[in-house]
TORKOL-4160 file (C-alpha; in steps of 0.2 Angstrom, whole numbers, padded with zeros to 4 digits, m for minus):
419
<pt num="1" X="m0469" Y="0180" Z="m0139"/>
<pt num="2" X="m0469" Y="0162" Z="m0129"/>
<pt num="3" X="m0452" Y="0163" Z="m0124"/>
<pt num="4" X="m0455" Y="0182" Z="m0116"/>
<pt num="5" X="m0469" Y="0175" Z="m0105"/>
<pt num="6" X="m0458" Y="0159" Z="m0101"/>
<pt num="7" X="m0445" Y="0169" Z="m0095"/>
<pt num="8" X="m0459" Y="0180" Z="m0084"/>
<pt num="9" X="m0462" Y="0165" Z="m0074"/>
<pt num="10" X="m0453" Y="0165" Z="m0055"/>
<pt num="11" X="m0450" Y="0146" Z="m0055"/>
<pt num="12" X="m0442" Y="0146" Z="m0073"/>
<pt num="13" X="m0430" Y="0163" Z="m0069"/>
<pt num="14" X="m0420" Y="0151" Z="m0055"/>
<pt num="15" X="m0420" Y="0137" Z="m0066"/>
<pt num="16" X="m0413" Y="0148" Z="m0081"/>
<pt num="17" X="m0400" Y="0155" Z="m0064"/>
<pt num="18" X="m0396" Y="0138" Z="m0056"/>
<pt num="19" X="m0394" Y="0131" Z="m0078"/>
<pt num="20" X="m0383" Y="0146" Z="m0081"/>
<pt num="21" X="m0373" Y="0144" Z="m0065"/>
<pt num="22" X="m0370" Y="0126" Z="m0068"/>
<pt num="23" X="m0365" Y="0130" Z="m0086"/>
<pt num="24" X="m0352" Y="0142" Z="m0080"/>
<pt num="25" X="m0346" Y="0130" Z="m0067"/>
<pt num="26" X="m0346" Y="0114" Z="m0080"/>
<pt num="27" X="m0336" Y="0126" Z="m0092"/>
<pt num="28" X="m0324" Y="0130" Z="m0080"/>
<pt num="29" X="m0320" Y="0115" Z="m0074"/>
<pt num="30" X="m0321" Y="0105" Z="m0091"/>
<pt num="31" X="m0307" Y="0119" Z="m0095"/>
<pt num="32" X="m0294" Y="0112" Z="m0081"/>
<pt num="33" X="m0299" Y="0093" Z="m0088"/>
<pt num="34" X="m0296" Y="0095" Z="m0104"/>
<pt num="35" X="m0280" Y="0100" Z="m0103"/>
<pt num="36" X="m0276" Y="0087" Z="m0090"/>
<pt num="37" X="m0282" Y="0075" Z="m0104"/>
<pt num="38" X="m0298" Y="0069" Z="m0091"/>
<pt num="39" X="m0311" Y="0072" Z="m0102"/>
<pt num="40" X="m0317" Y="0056" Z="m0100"/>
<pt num="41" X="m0318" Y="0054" Z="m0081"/>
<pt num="42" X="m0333" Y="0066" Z="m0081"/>
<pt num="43" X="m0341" Y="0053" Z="m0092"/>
<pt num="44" X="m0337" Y="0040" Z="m0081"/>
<pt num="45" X="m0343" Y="0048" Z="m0065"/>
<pt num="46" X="m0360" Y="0055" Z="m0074"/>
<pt num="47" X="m0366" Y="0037" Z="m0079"/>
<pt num="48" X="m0357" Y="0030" Z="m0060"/>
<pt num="49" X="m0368" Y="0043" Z="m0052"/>
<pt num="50" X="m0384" Y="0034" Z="m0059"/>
<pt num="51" X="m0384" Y="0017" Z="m0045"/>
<pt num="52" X="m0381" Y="0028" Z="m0031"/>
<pt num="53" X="m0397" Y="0038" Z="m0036"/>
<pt num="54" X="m0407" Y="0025" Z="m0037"/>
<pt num="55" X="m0398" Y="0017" Z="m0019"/>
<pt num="56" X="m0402" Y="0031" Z="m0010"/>
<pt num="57" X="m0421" Y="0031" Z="m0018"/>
<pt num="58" X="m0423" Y="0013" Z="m0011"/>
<pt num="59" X="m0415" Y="0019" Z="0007"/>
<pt num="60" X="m0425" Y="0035" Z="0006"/>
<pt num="61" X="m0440" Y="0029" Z="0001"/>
<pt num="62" X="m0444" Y="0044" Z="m0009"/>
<pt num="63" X="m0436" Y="0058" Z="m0021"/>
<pt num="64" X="m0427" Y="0070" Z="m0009"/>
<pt num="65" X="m0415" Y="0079" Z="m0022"/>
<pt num="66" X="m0401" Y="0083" Z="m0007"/>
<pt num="67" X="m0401" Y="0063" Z="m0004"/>
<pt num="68" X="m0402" Y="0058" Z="m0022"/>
<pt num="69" X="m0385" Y="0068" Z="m0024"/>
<pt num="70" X="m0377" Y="0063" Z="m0009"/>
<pt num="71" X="m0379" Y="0044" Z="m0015"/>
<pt num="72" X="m0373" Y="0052" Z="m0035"/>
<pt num="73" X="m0358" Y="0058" Z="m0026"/>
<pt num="74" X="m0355" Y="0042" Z="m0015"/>
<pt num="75" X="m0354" Y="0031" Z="m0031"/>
<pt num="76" X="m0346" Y="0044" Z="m0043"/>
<pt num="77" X="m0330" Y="0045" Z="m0032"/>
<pt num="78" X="m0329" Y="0029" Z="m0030"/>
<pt num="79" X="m0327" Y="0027" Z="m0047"/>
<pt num="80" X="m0316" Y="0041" Z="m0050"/>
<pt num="81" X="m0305" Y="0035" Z="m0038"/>
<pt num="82" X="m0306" Y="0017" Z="m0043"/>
<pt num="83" X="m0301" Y="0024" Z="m0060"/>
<pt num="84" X="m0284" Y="0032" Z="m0054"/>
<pt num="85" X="m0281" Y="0018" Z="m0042"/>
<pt num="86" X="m0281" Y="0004" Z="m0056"/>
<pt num="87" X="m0273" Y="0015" Z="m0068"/>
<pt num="88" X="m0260" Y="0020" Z="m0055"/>
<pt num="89" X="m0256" Y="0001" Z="m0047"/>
<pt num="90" X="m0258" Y="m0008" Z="m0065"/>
<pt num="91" X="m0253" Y="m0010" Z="m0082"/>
<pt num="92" X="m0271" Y="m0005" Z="m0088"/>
<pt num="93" X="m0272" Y="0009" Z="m0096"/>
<pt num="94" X="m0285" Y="0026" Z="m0090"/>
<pt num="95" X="m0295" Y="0025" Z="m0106"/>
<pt num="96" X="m0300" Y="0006" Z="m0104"/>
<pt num="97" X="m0300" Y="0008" Z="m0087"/>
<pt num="98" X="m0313" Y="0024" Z="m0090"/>
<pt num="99" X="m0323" Y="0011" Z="m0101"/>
<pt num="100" X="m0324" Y="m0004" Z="m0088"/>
<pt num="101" X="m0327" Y="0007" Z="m0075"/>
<pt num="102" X="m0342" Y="0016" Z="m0084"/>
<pt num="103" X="m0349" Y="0001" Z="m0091"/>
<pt num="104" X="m0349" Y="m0007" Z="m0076"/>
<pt num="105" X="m0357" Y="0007" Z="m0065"/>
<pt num="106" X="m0371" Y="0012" Z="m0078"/>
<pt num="107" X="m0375" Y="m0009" Z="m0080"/>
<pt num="108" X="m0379" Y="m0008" Z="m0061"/>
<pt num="109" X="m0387" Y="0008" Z="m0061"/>
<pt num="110" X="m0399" Y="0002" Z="m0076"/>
<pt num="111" X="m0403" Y="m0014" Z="m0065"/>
<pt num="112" X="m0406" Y="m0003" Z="m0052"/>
<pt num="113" X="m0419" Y="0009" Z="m0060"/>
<pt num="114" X="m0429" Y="m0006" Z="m0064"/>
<pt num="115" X="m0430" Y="m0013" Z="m0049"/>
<pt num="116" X="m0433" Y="0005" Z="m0043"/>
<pt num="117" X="m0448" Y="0004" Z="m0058"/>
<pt num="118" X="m0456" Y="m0013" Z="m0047"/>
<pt num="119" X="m0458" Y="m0002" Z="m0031"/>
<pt num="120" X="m0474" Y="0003" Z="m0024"/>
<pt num="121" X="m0469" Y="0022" Z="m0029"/>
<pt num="122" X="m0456" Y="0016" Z="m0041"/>
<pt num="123" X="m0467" Y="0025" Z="m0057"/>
<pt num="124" X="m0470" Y="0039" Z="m0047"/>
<pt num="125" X="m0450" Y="0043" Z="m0042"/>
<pt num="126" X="m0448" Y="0052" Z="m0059"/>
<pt num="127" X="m0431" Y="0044" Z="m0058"/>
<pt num="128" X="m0430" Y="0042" Z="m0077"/>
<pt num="129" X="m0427" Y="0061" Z="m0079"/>
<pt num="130" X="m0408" Y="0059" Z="m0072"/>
<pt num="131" X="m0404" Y="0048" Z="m0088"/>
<pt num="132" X="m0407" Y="0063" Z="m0102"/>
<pt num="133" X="m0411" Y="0076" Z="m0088"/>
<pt num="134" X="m0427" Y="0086" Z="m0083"/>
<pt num="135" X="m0422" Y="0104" Z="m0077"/>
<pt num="136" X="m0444" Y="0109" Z="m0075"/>
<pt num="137" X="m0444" Y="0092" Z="m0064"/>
<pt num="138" X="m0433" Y="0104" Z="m0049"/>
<pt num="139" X="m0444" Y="0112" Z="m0035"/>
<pt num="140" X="m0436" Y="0129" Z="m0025"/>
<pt num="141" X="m0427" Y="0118" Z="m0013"/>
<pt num="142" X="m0419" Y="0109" Z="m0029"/>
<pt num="143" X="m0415" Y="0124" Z="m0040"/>
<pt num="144" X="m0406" Y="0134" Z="m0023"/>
<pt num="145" X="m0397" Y="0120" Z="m0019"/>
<pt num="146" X="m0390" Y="0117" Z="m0037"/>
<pt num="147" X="m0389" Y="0134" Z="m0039"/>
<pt num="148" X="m0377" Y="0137" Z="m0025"/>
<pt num="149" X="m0367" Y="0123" Z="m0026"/>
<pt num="150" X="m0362" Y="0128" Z="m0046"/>
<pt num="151" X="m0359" Y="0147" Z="m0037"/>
<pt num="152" X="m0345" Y="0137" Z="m0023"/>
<pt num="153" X="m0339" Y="0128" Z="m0036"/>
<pt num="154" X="m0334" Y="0144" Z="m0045"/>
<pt num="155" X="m0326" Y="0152" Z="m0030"/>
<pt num="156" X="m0317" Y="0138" Z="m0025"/>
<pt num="157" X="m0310" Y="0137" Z="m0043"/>
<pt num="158" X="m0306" Y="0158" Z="m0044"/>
<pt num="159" X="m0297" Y="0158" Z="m0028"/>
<pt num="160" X="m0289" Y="0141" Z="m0031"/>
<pt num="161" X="m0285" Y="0146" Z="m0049"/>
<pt num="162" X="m0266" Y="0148" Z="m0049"/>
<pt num="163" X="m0261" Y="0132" Z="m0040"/>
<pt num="164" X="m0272" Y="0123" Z="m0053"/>
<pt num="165" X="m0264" Y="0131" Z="m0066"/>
<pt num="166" X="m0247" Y="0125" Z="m0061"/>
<pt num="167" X="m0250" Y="0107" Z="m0057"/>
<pt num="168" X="m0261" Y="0107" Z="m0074"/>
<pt num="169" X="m0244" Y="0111" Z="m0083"/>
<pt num="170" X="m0230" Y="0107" Z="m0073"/>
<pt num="171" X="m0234" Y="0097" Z="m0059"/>
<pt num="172" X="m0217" Y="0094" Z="m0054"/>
<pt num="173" X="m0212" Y="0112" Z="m0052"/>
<pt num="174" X="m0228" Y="0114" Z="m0043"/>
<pt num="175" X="m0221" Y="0101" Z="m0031"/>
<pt num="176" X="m0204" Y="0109" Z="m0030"/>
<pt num="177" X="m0213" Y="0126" Z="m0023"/>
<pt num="178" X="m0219" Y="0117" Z="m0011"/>
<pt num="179" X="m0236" Y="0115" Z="m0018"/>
<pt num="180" X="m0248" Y="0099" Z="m0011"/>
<pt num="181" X="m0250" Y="0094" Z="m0024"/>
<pt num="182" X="m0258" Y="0076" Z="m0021"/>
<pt num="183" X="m0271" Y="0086" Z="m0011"/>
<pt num="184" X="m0274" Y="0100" Z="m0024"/>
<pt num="185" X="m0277" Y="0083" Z="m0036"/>
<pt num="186" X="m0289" Y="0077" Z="m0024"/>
<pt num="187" X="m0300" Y="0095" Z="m0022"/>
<pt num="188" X="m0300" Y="0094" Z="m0040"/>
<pt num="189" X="m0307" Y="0079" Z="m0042"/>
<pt num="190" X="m0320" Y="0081" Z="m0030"/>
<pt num="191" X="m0324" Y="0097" Z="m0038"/>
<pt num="192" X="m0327" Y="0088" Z="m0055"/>
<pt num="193" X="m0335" Y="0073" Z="m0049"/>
<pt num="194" X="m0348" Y="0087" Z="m0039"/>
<pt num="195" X="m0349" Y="0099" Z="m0056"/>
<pt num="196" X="m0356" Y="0083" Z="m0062"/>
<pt num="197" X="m0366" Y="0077" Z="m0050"/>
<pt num="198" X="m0376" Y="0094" Z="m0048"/>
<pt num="199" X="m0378" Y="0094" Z="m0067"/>
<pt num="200" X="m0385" Y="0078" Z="m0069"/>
<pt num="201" X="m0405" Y="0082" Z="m0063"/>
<pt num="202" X="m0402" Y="0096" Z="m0078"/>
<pt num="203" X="m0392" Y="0089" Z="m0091"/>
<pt num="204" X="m0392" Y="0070" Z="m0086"/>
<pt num="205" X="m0381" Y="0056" Z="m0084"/>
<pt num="206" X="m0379" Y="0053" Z="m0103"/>
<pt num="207" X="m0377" Y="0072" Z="m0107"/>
<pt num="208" X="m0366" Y="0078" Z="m0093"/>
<pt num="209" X="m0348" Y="0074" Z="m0098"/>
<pt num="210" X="m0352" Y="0083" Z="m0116"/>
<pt num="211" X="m0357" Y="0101" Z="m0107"/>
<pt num="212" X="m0344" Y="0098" Z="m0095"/>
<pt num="213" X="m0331" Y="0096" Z="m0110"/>
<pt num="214" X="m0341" Y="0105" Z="m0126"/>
<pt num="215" X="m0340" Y="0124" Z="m0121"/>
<pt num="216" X="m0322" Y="0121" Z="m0116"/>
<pt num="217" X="m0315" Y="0114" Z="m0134"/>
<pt num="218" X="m0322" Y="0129" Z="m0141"/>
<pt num="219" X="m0316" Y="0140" Z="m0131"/>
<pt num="220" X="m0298" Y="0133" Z="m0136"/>
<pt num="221" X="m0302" Y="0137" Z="m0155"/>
<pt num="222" X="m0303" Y="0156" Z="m0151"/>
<pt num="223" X="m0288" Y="0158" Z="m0136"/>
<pt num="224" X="m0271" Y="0153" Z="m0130"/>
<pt num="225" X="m0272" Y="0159" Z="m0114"/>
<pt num="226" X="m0276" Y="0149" Z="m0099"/>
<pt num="227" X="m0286" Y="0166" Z="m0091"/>
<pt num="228" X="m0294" Y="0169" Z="m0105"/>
<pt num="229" X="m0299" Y="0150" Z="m0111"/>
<pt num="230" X="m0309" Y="0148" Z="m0094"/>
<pt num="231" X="m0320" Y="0166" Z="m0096"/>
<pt num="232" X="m0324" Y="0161" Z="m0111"/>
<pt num="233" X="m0328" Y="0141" Z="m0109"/>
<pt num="234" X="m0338" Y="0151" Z="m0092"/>
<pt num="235" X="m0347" Y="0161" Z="m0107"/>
<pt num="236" X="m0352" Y="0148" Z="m0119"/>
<pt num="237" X="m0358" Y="0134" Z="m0103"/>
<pt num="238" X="m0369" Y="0147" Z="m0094"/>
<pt num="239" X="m0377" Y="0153" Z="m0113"/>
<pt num="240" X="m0381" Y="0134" Z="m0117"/>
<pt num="241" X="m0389" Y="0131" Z="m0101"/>
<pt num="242" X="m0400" Y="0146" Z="m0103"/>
<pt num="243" X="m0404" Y="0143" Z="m0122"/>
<pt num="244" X="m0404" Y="0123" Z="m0120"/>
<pt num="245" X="m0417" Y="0125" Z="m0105"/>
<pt num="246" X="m0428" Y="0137" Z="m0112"/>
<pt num="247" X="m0430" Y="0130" Z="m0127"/>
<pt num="248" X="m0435" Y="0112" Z="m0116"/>
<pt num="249" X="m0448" Y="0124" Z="m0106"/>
<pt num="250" X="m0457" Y="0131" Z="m0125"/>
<pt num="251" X="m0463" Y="0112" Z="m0127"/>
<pt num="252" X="m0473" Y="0101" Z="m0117"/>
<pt num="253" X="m0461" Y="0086" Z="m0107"/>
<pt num="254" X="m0446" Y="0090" Z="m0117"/>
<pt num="255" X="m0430" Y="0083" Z="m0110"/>
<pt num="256" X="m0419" Y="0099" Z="m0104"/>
<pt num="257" X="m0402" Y="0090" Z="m0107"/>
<pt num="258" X="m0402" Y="0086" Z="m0126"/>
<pt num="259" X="m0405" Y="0104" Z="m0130"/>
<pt num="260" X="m0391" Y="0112" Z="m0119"/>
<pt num="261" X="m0380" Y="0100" Z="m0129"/>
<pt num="262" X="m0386" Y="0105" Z="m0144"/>
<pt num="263" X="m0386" Y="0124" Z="m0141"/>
<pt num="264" X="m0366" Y="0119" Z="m0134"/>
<pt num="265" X="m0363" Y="0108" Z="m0149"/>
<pt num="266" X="m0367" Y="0125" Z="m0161"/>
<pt num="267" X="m0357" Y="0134" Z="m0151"/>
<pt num="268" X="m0342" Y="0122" Z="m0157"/>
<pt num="269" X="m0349" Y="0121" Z="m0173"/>
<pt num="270" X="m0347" Y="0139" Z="m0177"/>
<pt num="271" X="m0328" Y="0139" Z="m0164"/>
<pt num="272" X="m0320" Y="0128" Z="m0177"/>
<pt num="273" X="m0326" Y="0137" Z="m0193"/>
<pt num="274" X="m0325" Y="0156" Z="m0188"/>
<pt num="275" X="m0313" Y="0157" Z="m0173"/>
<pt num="276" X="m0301" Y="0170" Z="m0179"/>
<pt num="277" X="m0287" Y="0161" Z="m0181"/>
<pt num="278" X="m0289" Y="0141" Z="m0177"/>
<pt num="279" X="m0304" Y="0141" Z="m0187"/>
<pt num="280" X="m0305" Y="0131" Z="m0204"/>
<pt num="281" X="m0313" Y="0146" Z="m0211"/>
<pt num="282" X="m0299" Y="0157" Z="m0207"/>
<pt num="283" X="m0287" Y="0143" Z="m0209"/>
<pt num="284" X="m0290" Y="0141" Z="m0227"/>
<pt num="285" X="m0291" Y="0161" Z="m0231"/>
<pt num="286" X="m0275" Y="0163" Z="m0220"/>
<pt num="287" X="m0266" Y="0147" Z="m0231"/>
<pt num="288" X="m0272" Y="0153" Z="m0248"/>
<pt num="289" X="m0269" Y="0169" Z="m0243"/>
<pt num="290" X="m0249" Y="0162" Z="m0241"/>
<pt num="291" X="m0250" Y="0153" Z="m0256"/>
<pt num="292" X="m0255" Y="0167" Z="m0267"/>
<pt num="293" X="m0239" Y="0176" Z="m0256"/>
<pt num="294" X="m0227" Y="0161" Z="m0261"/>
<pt num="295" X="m0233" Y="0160" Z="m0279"/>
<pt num="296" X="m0229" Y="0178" Z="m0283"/>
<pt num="297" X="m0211" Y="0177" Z="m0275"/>
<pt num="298" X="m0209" Y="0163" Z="m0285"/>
<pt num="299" X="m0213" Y="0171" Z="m0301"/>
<pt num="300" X="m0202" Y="0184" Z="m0295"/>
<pt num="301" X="m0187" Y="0175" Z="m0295"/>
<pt num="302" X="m0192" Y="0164" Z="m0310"/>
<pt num="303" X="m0194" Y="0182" Z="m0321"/>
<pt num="304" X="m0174" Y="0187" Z="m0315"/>
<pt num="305" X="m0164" Y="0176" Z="m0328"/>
<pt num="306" X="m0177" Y="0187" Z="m0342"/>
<pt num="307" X="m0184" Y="0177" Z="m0358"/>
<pt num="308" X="m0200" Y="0170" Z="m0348"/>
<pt num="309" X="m0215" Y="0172" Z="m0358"/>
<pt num="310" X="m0233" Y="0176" Z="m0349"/>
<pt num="311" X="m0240" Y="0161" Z="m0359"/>
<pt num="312" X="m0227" Y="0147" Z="m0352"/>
<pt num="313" X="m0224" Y="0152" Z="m0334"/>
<pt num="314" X="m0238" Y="0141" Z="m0326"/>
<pt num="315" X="m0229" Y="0126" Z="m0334"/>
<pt num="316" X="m0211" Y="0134" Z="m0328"/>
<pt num="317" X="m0219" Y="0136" Z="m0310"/>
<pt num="318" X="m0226" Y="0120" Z="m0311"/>
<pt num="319" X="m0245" Y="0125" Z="m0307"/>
<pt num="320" X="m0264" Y="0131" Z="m0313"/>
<pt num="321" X="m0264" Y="0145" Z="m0327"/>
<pt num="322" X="m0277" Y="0155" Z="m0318"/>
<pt num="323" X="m0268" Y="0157" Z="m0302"/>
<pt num="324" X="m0249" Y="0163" Z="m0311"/>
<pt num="325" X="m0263" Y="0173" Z="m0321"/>
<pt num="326" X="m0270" Y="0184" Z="m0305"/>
<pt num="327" X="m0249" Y="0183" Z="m0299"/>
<pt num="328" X="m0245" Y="0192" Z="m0313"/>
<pt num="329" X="m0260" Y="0206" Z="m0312"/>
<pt num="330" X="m0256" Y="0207" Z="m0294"/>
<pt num="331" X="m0235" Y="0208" Z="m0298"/>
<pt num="332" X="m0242" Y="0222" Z="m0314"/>
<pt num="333" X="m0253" Y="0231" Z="m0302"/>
<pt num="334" X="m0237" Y="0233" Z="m0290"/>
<pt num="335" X="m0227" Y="0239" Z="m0303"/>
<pt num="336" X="m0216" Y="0225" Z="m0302"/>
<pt num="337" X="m0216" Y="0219" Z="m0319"/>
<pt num="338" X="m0224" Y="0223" Z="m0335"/>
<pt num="339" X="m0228" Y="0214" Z="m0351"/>
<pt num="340" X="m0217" Y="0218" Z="m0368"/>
<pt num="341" X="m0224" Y="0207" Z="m0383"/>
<pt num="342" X="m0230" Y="0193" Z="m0370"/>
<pt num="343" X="m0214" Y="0190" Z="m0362"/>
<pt num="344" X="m0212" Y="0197" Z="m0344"/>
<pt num="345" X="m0200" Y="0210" Z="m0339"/>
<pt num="346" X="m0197" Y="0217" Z="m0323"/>
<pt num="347" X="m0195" Y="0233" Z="m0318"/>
<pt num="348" X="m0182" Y="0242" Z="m0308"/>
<pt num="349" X="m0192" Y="0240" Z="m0290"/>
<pt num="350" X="m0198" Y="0222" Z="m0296"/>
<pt num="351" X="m0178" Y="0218" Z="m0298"/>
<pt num="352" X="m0176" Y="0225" Z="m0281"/>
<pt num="353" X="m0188" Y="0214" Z="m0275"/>
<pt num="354" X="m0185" Y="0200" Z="m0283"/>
<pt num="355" X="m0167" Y="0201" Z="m0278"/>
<pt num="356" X="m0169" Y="0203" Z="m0260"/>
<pt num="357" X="m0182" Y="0188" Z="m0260"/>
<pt num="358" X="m0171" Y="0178" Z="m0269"/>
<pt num="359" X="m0156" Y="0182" Z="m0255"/>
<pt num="360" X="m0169" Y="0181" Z="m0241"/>
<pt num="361" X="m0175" Y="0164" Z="m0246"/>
<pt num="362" X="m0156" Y="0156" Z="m0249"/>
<pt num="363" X="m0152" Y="0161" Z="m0231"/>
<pt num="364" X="m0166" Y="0154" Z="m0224"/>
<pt num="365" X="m0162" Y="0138" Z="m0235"/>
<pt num="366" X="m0146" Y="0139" Z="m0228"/>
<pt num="367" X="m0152" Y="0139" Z="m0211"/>
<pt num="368" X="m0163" Y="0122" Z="m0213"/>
<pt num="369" X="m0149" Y="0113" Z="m0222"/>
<pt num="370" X="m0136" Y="0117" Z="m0209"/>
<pt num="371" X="m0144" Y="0121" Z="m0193"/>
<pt num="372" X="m0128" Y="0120" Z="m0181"/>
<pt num="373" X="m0118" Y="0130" Z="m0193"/>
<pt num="374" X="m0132" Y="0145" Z="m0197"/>
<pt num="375" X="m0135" Y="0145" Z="m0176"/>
<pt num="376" X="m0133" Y="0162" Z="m0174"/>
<pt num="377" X="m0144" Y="0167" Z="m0188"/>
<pt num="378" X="m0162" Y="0164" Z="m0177"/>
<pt num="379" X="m0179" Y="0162" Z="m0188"/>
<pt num="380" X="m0186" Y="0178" Z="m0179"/>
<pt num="381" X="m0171" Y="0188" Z="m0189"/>
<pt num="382" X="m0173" Y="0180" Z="m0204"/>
<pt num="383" X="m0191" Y="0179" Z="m0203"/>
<pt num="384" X="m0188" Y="0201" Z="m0202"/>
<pt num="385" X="m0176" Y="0201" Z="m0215"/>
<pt num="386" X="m0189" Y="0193" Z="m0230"/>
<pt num="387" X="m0200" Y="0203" Z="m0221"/>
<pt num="388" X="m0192" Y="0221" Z="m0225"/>
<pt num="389" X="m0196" Y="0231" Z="m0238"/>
<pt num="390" X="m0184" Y="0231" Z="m0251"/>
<pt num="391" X="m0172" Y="0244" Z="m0252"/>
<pt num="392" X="m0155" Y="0245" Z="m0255"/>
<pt num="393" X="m0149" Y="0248" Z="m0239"/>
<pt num="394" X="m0158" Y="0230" Z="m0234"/>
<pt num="395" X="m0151" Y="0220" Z="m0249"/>
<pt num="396" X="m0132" Y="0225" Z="m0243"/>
<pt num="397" X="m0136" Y="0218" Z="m0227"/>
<pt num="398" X="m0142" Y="0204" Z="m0236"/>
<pt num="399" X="m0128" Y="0202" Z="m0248"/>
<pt num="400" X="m0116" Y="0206" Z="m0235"/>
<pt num="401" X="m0122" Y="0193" Z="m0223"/>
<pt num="402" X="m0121" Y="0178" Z="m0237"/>
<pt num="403" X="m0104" Y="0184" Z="m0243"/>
<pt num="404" X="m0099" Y="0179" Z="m0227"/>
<pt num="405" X="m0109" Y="0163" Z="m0223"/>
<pt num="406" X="m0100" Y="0157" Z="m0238"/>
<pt num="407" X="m0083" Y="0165" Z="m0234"/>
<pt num="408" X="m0086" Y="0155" Z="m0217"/>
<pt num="409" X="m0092" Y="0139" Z="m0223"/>
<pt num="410" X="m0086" Y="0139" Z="m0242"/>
<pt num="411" X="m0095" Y="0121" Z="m0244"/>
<pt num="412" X="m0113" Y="0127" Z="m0241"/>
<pt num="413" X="m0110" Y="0133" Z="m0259"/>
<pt num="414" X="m0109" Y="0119" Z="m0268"/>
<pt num="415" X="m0124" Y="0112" Z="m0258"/>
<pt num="416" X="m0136" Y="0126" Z="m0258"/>
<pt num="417" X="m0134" Y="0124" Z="m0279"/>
<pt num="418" X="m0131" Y="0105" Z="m0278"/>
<pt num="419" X="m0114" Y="0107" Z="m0286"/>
């Protein structure tokens, strides 16, 4: 198979290790930055890295990749801290100060590459591969030096992950432990503004901010957890570097960027419609799921006064005949209720149920309408109580605890039944 004898190549293993190393790093990092709501900042840096590539090509005379990324860094800090220094000393805001920032770095930075373009070796610089990134363009020297610098970047992150967590979410209890925290704000800028810059040969300067941002807004659909958010944005980076850059190496002068966005792109794809529980996938099972719950304790209490026929209680419940049709086979199936000449009866453990949801419910009613007089009543408790299953030991509780809401607060009464 071509990708098999791809992968047997020695040039293209440390491309795929320096691709997946960088994708680890950018998925790391883009974790820390999306929660500190500077997602667009790797954006801004990516494209002001572009000018100070082709500076130091002018200086240099010629493509030495360590010197093209010195002169990336040189220009992308700069803009980065232009970007918090006008949004700090001015009424600007930081998106439009992102955008003029951007705009006006990668304006230069396209004037520069044609100018580059008119030089004697200008057509030979291969400079053009920094805009949508050429990962088979990197020499040994190249990969390494990627390579390691995505591996630092790492460490740093690992042994510096507790103080970023904490100035992440709380920055001013990080600054009242004793926390640096203007220092720690600086290392990780710098970090992000380098995750950038070392990615930008692979991915490019249009590309980067999405693989720096992409893996880690998946990784949100499947986890909570801080620790767990950054493995898992680590996972999905380093597996679209390695899928986006072999598919680049399959065809013949095929941009490596494009395609690690894409491969992190399905990843999100496939995040927000099958993450187990943020997905929209199990989002809509879990809702209709609820709805099918609500419907059927809603029949319930509907069938407690008696004299509902089969026939009329979609209109009585105010929905679809087809969905009171499957609550009623799941309420028959239960042995809830049963059916006598068309009209629906409950049975003794229906009337049970239906009872102790009908309570449940009017104390949890209770506890919306008057929330500073229904304090001590917390959702976890009530949330347990309609939970139970019925018996009835649990409806004496329940009955017993509205008797005396109502001996305490005889008013409710009249607004619970809008008396």
């Amino acid at each position: 198979m071509e990708w098999l004898s791809i992968l047997k190549d020695g040039n293209t293993q440390w491309v795929l290790l320096s691709t997946l190393l960088l994708g680890i790093a950018s998925g790391v990092m883009g974790s820390f930055a999306l929660l500190r709501k500077q997602s667009l900042i790797g954006d801004a840096v990516a494209h002001s890295a572009l000018p100070g590539i082709c500076l130091a090509f002018m200086i240099m005379g010629e493509k030495d990749f360590f010197g093209l990324l010195v002169g990336a860094a040189v220009t992308g800090l700069i803009a980065a801290y232009l970007i918090q220094a006008v949004t700090r000393t001015s009424k600007i805001k930081e998106d439009t100060a992102i955008c003029l920032f951007l705009s006006v770095f990668f304006g230069l930075g396209i004037v520069l590459l044609t100018k580059v373009a008119q030089m004697p070796s200008g057509n030979q610089s291969g400079l053009d591969h920094f805009i949508f990134g050429q990962a088979a363009s990197l020499v040994g020297k190249d990969v390494r030096l990627m390579g390691g610098t995505a591996f630092v970047l790492i460490l740093v992150i690992t042994v510096f992950f507790k103080e970023f967590k904490l100035i992440t979410f709380d920055a001013q209890f990080a600054k009242g432990v004793g926390l640096p925290v203007q220092r720690l704000n600086f290392l990780f800028l710098s970090l992000l503004v380098i995750t950038v810059i070392v990615g930008i040969q692979a991915v490019g300067v249009i590309l980067m901010a999405a693989l720096l941002i992409t893996p880690a807004i998946s990784a949100r659909y499947w986890t909570d957890s801080l620790h767990r958010m950054v493995a898992i944005a680590g996972v999905f980076g380093g597996v679209s570097g390695v899928v986006g850059t072999i598919i680049s190496a399959m065809g013949k002068g095929l941009s490596t960027g494009p395609f690690i966005v894409l491969t992190a792109s399905a990843i999100f794809v496939i995040s927000i419609l099958f993450a187990p529980s943020k997905g929209m996938i199990s989002k809509g099972m879990e809702r209709r799921r609820n709805d099918r719950i609500l419907l059927r304790r809603s029949l319930l209490k509907a069938s407690l006064g008696g004299g509902c026929r089969i026939s009329e209680m979609h209109v009585r419940l105010g929905t679809n005949e087809r969905k009171v049709s499957e609550a009623i086979h799941h309420c028959m199936h239960s042995g809830w209720l049963y059916s006598d000449g068309g009209e629906i009866v409950l049975t003794e453990q229906g009337r049970l149920q239906a009872t102790h949801i009908l309570y449940a419910d009017e104390l949890r009613e209770l506890k919306e309408m008057y929330p500073a007089e229904m304090a001590s009543y917390d959702e976890g408790w009530l949330e347990e109580a309609a939970g139970q299953t019925p018996s009835d030991e649990n409806l004496m509780v329940l009955i017993q605890e509205r008797k005396d809401v109502y001996n305490r607060h005889p008013y409710m009464l009249k607004g619970v039944r809008g008396q």
